[in-house]
C-alpha positions in Angstrom: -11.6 -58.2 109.7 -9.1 -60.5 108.9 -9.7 -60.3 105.1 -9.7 -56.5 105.0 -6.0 -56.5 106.9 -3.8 -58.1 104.2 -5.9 -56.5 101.3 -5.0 -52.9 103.2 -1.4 -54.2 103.9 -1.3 -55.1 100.2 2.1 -53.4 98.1 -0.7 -52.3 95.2 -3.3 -51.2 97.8 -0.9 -48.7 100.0 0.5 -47.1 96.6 -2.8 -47.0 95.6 -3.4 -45.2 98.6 -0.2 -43.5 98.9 -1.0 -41.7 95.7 -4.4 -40.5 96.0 -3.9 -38.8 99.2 -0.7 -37.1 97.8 -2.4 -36.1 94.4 -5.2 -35.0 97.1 -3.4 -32.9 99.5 0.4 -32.4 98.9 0.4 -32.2 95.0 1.2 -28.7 93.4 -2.5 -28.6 91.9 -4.2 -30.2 94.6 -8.1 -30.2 95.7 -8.1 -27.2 97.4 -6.0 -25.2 94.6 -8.6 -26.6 91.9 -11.5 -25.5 93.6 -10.2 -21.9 94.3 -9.7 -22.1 90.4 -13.5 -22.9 89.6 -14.2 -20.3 92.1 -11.7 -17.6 90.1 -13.5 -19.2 86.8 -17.2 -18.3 87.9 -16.4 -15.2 89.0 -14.8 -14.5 85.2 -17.3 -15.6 83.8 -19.6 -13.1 85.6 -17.6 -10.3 84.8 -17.4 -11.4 80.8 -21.2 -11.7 80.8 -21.3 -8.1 82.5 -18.3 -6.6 80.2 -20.1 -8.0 76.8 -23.8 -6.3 78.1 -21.5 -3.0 78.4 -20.1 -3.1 74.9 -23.5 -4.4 73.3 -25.0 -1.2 75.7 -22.0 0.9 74.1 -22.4 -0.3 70.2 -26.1 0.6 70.2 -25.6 4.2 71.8 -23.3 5.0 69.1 -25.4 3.2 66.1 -28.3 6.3 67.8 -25.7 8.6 68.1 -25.0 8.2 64.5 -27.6 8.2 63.0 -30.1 10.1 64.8 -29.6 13.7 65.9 -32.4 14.0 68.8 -30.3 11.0 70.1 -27.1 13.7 69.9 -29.4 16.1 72.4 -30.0 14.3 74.6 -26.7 12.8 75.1 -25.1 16.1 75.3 -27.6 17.0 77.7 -27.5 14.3 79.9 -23.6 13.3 79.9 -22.1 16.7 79.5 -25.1 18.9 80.5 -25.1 20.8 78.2 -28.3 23.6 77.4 -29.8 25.7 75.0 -29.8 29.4 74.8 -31.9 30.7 77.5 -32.2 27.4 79.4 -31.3 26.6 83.1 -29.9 23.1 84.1 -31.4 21.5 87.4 -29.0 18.7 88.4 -31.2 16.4 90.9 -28.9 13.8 92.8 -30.2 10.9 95.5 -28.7 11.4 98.5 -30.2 8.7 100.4 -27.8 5.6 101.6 -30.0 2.0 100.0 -27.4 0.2 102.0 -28.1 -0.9 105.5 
């Protein structure tokens, strides 16, 4: 006990731990700020991963749409229901709630 008192009373020791507990708690960019910034990263980096499926989705849809013309049907019929001559449309929607 009496060796840990003047190493804790030390000038080098109390700066020491004068300045990790303010780099800790009272600095502008402390602890709690960098982890809400990892937490803002992650979620990011979900929503580029989700964004980039989208446009990879979006290029190959209009690569068919360019190139083949059944691909045009059914497009036009599912997006902007669109029919042939003579044909009636059904639109059949789910009504039931999934969340509890």
């Amino acid at each position: 006990m009496k060796k840990i008192i003047p190493f804790i009373l030390n000038k080098y020791s109390l700066t020491t731990i004068f300045f990790i507990v303010w780099m800790l708690f009272f600095d502008q960019r402390d602890i709690f700020y960098v982890l809400e910034q990892k937490q803002k990263l992650k979620e990011l980096e979900i929503k580029k991963k989700y964004y980039q499926q989208e446009i990879e989705k979006t290029k190959k849809d209009l690569t068919d749409l360019q190139y083949n013309s059944a691909a045009i049907e059914k497009f036009a019929r599912e997006k902007y229901l669109m029919k042939k001559e003579g044909e009636d449309i059904y639109v059949l929607e789910n009504t039931t709630n999934t969340k509890k």
